[in-house]
C-alpha positions as CSV (number, residue, x, y, z in Angstrom):
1,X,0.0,0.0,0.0
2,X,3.0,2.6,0.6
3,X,4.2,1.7,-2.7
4,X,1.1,3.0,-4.2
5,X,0.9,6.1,-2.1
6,X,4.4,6.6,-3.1
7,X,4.0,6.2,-7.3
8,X,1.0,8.9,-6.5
9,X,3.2,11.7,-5.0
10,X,5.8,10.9,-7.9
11,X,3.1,10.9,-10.7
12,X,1.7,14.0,-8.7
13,X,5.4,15.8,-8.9
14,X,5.9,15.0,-12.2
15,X,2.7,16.0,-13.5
16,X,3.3,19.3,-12.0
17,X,6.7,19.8,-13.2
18,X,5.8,18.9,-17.2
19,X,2.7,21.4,-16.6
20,X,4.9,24.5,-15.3
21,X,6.9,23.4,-18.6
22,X,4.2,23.4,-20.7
23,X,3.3,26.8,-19.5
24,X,6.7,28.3,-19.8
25,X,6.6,30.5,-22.2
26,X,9.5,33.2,-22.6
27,X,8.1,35.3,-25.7
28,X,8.6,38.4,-25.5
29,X,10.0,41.9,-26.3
30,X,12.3,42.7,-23.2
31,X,14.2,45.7,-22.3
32,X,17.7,45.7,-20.1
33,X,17.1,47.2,-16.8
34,X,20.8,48.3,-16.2
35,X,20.5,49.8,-12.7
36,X,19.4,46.1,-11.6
37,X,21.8,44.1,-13.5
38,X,24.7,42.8,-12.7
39,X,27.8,44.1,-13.5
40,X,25.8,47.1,-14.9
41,X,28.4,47.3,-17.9
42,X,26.0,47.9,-20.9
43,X,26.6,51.5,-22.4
44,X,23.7,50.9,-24.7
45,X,20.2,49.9,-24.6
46,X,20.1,45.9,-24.3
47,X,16.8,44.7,-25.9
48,X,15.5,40.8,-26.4
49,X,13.0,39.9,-28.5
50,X,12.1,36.2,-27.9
51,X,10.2,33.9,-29.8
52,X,9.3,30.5,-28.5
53,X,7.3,27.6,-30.3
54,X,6.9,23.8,-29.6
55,X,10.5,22.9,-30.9
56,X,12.9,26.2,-30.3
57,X,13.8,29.6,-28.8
58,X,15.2,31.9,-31.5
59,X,16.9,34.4,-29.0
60,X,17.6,37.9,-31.2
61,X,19.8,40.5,-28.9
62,X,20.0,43.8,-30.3
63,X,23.1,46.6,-28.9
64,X,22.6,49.2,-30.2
65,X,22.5,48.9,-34.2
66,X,24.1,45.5,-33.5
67,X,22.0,42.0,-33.5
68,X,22.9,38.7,-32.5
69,X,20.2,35.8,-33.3
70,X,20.5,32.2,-31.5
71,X,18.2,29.1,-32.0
72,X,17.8,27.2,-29.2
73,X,16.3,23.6,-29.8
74,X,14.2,22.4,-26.5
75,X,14.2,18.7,-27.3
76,X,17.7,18.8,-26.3
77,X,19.7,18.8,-29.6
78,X,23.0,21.2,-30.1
79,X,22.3,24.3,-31.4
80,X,25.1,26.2,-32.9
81,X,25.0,30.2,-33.1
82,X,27.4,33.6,-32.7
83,X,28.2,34.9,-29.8
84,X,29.7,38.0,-28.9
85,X,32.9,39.2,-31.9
86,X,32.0,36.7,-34.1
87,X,32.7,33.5,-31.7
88,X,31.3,30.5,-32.1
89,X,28.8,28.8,-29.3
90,X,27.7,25.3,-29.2
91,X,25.3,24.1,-26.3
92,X,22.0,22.1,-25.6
93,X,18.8,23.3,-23.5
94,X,16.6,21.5,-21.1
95,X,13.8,22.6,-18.6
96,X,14.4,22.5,-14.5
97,X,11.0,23.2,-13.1
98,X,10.2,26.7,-14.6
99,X,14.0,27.8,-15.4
100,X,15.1,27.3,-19.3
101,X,19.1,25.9,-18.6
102,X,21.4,26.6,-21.6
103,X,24.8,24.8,-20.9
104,X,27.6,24.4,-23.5
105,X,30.9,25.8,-24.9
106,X,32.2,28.7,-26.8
107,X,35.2,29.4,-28.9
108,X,37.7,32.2,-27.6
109,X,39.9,34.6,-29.7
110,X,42.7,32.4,-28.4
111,X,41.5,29.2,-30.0
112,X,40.7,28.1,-26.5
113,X,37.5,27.2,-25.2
114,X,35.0,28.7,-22.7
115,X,32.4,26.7,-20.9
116,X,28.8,28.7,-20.9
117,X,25.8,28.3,-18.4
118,X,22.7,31.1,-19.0
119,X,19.6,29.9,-17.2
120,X,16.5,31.6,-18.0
121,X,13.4,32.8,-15.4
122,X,10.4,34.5,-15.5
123,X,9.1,36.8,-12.2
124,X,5.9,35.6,-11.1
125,X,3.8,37.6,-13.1
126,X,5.7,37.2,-16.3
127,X,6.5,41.0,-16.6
128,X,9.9,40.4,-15.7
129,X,12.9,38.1,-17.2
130,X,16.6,37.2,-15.2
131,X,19.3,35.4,-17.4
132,X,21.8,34.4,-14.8
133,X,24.9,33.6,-16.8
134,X,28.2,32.3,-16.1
135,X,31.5,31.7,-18.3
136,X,34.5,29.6,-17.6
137,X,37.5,29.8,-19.2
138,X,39.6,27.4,-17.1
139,X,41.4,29.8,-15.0
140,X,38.8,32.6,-14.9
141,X,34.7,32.5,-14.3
142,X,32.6,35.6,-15.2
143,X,28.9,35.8,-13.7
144,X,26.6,38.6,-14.7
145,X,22.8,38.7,-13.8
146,X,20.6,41.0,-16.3
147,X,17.5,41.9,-15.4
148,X,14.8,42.6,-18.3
149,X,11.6,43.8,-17.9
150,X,8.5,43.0,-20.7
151,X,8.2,46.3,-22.8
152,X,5.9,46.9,-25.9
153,X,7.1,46.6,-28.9
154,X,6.3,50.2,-29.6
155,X,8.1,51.7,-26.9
156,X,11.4,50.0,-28.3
């Protein structure tokens, strides 16, 4: 009889984690809020515009006059894109609870590579975004935390 109880409260966790998946969804326009973030380093205006369906994230970041698009598969495949200068990134997605986790590796200037963690979160009310990201080169880690709130297309 415990045995049953227990399969219940699994089937009862798991149900609950694939809904909050299912109801993930990180579409959006989003606009850096600088005086939140962390290190506050942007001179420019920092803008997302995210577009998620069944079977990818395409992730377009504009600086400025500059844009950088990513496609992000969510069945766990490698997706390949440009990072920052032109560098090459390679990494694979996968849901925790409500956080999108992007793990993988970049190319450096060097020819050396850079291991790369971003994990995406929504507030709440879905009016605000965190990408917590962290790169390690070996022998240095960076970790920056930017804070985006959901803006109108037309105020961009």
């Amino acid at each position: 009889m415990r045995t049953n109880g227990l399969i219940a409260v699994l089937c009862f966790f798991l149900a609950a984690t694939l809904a909050a998946q299912a109801g993930v969804d990180l579409s959006g326009t989003w606009k850096l809020q600088r005086s939140i973030s962390e290190p506050s380093t942007a001179s420019a205006d920092v803008v997302l515009v995210i577009t998620q369906t069944a079977e990818q994230l395409v992730v377009e970041r504009r600086v400025g006059d500059q844009r950088l698009t990513s496609t992000i598969f969510l069945d766990g495949r490698p997706s390949t894109s440009e990072a920052a200068a032109g560098l090459l990134q390679t990494t694979r997605a996968r849901w925790e609870g409500a956080c999108f986790v992007v793990e993988g590796s970049r190319t450096l200037r060097d020819g050396g590579t850079a291991a790369v963690k971003e994990v995406f979160e929504l507030t709440a009310n879905r009016e605000g975004l965190t990408i917590e990201r962290t790169i390690h080169t070996g022998t240095t880690e960076f970790k920056s935390r930017e804070v985006f709130a959901r803006t109108p297309r037309s105020e961009i």
